[in-house]
ZANU-960337 format. One record per residue (C-alpha): residue in one letter; x, y, z. Coordinates in nm, 2 decimals, always signed. Example, Ala and Ser with C-alpha at 12.3 -4.5 7.8 and 13.67 -1.06 7.14 Angstrom:
# ZANU-960337
R;A;+1.23;-0.45;+0.78
R;S;+1.37;-0.11;+0.71
//
This chain:
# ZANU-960337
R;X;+5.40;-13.79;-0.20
R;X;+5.05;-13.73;-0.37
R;X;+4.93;-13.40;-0.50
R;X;+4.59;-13.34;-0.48
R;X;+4.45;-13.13;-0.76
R;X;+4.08;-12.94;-0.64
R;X;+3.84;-12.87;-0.84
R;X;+3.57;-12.60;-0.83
R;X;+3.20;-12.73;-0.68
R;X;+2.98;-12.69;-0.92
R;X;+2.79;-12.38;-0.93
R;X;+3.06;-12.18;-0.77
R;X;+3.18;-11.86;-0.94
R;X;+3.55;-11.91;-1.12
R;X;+3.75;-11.57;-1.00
R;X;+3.81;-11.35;-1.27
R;X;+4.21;-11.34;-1.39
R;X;+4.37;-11.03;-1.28
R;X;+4.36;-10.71;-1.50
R;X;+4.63;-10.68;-1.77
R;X;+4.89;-10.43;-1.62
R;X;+4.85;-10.08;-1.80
R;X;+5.12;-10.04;-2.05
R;X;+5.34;-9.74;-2.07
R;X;+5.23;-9.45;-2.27
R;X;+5.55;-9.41;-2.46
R;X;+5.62;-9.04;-2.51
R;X;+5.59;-8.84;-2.79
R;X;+5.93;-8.66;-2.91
R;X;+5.73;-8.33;-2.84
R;X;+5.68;-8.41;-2.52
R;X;+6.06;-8.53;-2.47
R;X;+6.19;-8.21;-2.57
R;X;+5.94;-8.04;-2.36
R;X;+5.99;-8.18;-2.07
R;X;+6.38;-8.20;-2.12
R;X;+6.40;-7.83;-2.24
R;X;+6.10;-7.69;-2.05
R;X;+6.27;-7.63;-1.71
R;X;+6.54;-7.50;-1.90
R;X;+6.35;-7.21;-2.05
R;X;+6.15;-7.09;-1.75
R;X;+6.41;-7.07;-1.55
R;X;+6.55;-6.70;-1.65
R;X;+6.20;-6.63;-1.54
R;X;+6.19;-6.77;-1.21
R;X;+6.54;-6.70;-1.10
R;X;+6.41;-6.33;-1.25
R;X;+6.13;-6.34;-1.01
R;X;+6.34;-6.47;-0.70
R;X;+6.61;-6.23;-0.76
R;X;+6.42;-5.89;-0.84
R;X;+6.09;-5.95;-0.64
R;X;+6.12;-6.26;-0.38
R;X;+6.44;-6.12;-0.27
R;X;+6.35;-5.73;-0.28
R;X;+6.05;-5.75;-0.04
R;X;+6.25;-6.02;+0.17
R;X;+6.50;-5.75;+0.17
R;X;+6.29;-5.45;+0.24
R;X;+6.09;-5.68;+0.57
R;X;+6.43;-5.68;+0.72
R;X;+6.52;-5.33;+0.66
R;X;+6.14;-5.21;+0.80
R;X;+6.26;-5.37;+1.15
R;X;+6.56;-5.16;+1.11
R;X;+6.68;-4.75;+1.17
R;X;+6.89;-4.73;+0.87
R;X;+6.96;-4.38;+0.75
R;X;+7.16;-4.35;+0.43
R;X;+7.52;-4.41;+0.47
R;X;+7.45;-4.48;+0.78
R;X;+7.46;-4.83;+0.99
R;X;+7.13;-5.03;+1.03
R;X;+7.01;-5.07;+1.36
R;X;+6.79;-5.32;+1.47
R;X;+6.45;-5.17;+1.61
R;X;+6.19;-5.40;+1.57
R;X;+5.85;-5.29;+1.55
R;X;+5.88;-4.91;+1.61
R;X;+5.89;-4.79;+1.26
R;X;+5.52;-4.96;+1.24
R;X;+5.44;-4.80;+1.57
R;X;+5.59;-4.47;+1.47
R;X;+5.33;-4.47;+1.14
R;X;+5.05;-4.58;+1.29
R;X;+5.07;-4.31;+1.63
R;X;+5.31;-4.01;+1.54
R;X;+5.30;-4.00;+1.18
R;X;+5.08;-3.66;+1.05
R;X;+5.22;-3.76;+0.69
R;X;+5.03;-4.13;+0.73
R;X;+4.67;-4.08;+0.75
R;X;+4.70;-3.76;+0.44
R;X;+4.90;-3.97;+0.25
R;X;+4.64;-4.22;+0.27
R;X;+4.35;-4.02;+0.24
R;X;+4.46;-3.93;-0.09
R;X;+4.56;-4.24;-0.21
R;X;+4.22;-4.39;-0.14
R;X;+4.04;-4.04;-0.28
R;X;+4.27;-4.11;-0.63
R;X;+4.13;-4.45;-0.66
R;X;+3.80;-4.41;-0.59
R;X;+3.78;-4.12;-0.87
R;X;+4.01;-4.31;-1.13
R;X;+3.92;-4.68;-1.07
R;X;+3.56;-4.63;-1.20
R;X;+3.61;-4.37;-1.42
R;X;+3.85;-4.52;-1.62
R;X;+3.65;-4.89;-1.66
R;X;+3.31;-4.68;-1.76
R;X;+3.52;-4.49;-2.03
R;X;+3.72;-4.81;-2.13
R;X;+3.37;-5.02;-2.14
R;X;+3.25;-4.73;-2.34
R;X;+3.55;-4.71;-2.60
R;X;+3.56;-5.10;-2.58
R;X;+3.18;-5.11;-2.72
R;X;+3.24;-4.87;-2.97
R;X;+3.57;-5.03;-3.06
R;X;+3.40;-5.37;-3.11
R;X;+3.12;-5.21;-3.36
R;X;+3.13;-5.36;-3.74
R;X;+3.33;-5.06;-3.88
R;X;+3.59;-4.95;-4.11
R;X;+3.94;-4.83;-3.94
R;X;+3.88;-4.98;-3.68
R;X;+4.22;-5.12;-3.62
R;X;+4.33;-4.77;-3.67
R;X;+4.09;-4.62;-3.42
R;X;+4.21;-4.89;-3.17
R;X;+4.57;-4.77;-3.24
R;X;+4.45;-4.47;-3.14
R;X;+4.27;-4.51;-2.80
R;X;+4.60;-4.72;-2.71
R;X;+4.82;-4.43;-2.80
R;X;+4.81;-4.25;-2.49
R;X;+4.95;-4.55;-2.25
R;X;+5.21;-4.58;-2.47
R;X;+5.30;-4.24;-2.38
R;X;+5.64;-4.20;-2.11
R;X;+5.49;-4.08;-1.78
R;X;+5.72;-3.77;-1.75
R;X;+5.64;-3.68;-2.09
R;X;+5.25;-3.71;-2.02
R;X;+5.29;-3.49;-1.77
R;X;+5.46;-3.23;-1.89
R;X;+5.15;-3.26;-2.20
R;X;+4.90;-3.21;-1.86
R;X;+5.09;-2.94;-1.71
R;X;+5.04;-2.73;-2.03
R;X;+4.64;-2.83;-2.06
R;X;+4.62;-2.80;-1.68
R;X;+4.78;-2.43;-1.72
R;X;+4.54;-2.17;-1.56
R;X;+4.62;-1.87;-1.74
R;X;+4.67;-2.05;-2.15
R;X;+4.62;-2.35;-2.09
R;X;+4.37;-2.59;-2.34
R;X;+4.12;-2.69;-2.06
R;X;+4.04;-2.32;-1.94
R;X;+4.04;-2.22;-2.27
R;X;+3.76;-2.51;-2.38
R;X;+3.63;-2.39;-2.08
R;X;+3.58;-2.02;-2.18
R;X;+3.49;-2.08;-2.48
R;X;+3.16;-2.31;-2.41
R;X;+3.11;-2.02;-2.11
R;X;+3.18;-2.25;-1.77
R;X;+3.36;-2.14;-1.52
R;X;+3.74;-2.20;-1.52
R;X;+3.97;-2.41;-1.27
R;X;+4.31;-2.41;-1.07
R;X;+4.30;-2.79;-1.20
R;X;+4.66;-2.93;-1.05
R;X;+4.74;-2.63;-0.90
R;X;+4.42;-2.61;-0.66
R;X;+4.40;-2.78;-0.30
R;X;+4.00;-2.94;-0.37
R;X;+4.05;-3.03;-0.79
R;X;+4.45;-3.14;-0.76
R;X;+4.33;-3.53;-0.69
R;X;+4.05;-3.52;-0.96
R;X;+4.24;-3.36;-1.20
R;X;+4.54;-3.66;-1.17
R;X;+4.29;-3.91;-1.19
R;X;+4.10;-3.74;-1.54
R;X;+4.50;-3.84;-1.65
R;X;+4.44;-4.20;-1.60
R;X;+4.05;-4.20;-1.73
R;X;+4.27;-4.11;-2.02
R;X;+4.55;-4.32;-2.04
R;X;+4.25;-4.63;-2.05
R;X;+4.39;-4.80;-2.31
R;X;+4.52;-5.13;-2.18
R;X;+4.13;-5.13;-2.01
R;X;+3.95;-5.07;-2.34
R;X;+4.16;-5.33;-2.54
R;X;+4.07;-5.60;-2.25
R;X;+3.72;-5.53;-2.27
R;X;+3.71;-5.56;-2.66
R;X;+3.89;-5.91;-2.64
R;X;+3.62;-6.00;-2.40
R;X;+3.33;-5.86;-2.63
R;X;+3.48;-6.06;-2.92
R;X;+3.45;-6.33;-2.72
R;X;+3.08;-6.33;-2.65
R;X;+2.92;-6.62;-2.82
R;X;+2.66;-6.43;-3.15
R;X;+2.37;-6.68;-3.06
R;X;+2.30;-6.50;-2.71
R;X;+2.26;-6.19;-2.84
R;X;+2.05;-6.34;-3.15
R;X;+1.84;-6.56;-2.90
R;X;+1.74;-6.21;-2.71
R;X;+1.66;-6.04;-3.03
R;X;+1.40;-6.32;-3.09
R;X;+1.26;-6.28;-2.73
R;X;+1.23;-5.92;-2.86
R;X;+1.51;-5.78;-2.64
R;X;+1.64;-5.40;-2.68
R;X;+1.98;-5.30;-2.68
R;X;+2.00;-5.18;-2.30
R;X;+1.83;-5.52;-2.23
R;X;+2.13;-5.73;-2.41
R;X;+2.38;-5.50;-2.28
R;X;+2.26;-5.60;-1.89
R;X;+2.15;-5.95;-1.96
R;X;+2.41;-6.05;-2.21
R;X;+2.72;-5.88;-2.22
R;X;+2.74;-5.75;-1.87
R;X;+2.72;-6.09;-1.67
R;X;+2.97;-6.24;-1.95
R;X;+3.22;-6.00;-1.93
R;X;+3.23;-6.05;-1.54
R;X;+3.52;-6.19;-1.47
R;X;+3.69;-5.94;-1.71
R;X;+3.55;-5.66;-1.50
R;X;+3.66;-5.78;-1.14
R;X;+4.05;-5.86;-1.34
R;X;+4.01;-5.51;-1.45
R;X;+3.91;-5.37;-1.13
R;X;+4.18;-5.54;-0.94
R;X;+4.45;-5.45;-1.18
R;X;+4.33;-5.07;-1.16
R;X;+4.27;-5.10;-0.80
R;X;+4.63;-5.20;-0.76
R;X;+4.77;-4.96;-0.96
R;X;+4.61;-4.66;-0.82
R;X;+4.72;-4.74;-0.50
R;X;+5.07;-4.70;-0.65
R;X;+5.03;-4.40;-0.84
R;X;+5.34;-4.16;-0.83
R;X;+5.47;-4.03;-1.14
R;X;+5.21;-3.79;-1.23
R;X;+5.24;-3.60;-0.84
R;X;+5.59;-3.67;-0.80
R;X;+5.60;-3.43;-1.18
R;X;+5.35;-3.23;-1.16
R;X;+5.31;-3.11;-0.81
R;X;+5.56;-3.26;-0.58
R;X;+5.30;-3.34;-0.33
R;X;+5.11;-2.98;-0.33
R;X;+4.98;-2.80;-0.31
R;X;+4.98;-2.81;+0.08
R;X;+4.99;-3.20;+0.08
R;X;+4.68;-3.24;-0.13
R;X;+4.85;-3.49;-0.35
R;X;+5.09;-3.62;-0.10
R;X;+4.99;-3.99;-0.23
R;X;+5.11;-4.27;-0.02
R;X;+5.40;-4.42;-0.27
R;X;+5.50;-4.04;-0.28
R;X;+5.55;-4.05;+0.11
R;X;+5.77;-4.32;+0.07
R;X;+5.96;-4.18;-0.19
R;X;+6.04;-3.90;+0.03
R;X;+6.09;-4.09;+0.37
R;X;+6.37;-4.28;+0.19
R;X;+6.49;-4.00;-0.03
R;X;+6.44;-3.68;+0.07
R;X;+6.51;-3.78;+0.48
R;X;+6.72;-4.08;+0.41
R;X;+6.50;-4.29;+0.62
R;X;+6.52;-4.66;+0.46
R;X;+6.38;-4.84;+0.73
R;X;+6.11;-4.62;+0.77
R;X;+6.04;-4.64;+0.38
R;X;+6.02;-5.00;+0.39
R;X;+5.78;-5.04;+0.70
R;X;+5.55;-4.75;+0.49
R;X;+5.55;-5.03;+0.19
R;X;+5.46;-5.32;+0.40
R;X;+5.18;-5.14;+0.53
R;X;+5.12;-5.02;+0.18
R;X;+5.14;-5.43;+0.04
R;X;+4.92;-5.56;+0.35
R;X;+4.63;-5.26;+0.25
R;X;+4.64;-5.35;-0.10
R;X;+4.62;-5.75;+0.00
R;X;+4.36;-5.66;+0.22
R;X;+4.17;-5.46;-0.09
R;X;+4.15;-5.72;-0.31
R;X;+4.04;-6.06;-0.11
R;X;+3.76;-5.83;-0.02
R;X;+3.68;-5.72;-0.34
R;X;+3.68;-6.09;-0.44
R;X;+3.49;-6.20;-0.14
R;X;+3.22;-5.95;-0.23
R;X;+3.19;-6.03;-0.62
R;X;+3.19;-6.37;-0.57
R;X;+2.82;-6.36;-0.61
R;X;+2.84;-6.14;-0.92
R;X;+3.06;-6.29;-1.10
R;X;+2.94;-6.56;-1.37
R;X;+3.20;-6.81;-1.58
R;X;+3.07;-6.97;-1.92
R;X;+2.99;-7.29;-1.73
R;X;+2.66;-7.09;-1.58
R;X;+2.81;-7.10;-1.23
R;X;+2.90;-6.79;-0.97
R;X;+3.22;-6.85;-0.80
//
């Protein structure tokens, strides 16, 4: 038995050997103990998350498709609860009203005077650290003990805002304790509790690259010009995080109402997480309560994709680009 042995014509291309097979990064011992002990660590804060907010608003679905009255024994209802706030509900539509009202006042008021404090904050100066301390002071404050400090300045017989009022000669205010100025009042609270706000802006103002600013002075740029052409469009995407964080958390106020004015007075600060303090509460309506915070959770969702969807055009990332 012959073998025959062929050999290439000549001319014809000799097929290149196979690649070498990639050899096996071997893995730091940093990155063995990470990824041995990594899982490890985050998992008090996912089984945290799964236990006191998966399971909560899991929880709180079922019990909106329920009539549960405290000490009482759920019954299943399906969707009348939702049917029963949309349609018979007076409490509803205030409730909302106000909510929206709140946010609309406080939202921007507190980014303009957080932008403000931020820009002053971030200004070459001695004490500043101090000064920052200070601005932050007031979120720091407890909420009950805040407004217990507003209830005095809000006084409309002694109290400090009348009195500032008299004495530069305007015309004094019911403040909390007037149906039209109860809302704007609450919301000159969290213009002044900006702090968290004011210390995001300054991060972001610290962040924006010197040469900008120094190119625009050499194409003889002002201050107002560097202010919208500079910092503005770079601080962007800090200003739609802190309009969505603020956004959120006026839709949740509560403390300050629920202190100050229990709801009055007659339902002018009746805010919608009030309402469902007091469905569950004060009528010991759980299922009720939870089919008011869905709604509440579906608004909120609804808010903010189209508060993205609209500043997708306006927002600008350090790569040049609008998402």
């Amino acid at each position: 038995m012959s073998t025959t042995t062929t050999t290439p014509r000549a001319g014809a291309a000799t097929p290149a050997p196979p690649p070498p097979a990639p050899r096996r990064r071997r893995r730091s011992g940093v990155e063995r103990l990470e990824r041995r002990w990594g899982p490890l660590m985050i998992a008090p804060v996912v089984l945290g998350f799964l236990l006191f907010t998966v399971g909560p608003m899991i929880a709180s679905a079922v019990i909106g498709l329920t009539d549960w009255s405290i000490g009482g024994t759920p019954r299943f209802v399906g969707v009348d609860n939702f049917v029963e706030i949309l349609t018979a509900d007076p409490y509803f539509p205030i409730s909302l009203r106000r909510t929206f009202l709140y946010a609309i006042i406080a939202v921007p008021g507190s980014m303009l005077v957080a932008f403000g404090i931020a820009v002053l904050l971030n200004q070459d100066v001695r004490g500043k650290g101090v000064l920052r301390t200070i601005f932050y002071l007031p979120v720091l404050v407890p909420a009950v003990a805040s407004a217990v400090l507003w209830m005095w300045i809000y006084n409309p017989d002694f109290g400090l805002a009348n009195a500032v009022l008299r004495a530069i000669g305007l015309p004094t205010s019911l403040w909390v304790f007037g149906e039209g100025s109860a809302v704007p009042s609450i919301a000159l609270m969290a213009v002044w509790a900006c702090g968290n706000m004011a210390l995001i802006f300054v991060a972001g103002l610290q962040g924006v690259p010197r040469s900008l600013y120094e190119a625009a002075e050499v194409d003889g740029a002002g201050a107002w010009y560097k202010l919208r052409h500079v910092t503005i469009p770079y601080l962007s995407p800090i200003i739609l995080y802190n309009l969505i964080t603020g956004m959120i958390a006026a839709f949740q106020v509560f403390d300050q109402a629920f202190v100050m004015t229990g709801g009055g007075p007659n339902n002018a600060t009746l805010f919608y997480v009030l309402n469902i303090y007091y469905a569950a509460f004060r009528d010991g309506r759980l299922g009720y309560a939870s089919a008011l915070a869905w709604i509440l959770f579906v608004i909120v969702v609804i808010i903010t994709v189209i508060t993205f969807r609209i500043a997708q055009r306006g927002v600008f990332y350090e790569g040049g680009r609008a998402r």
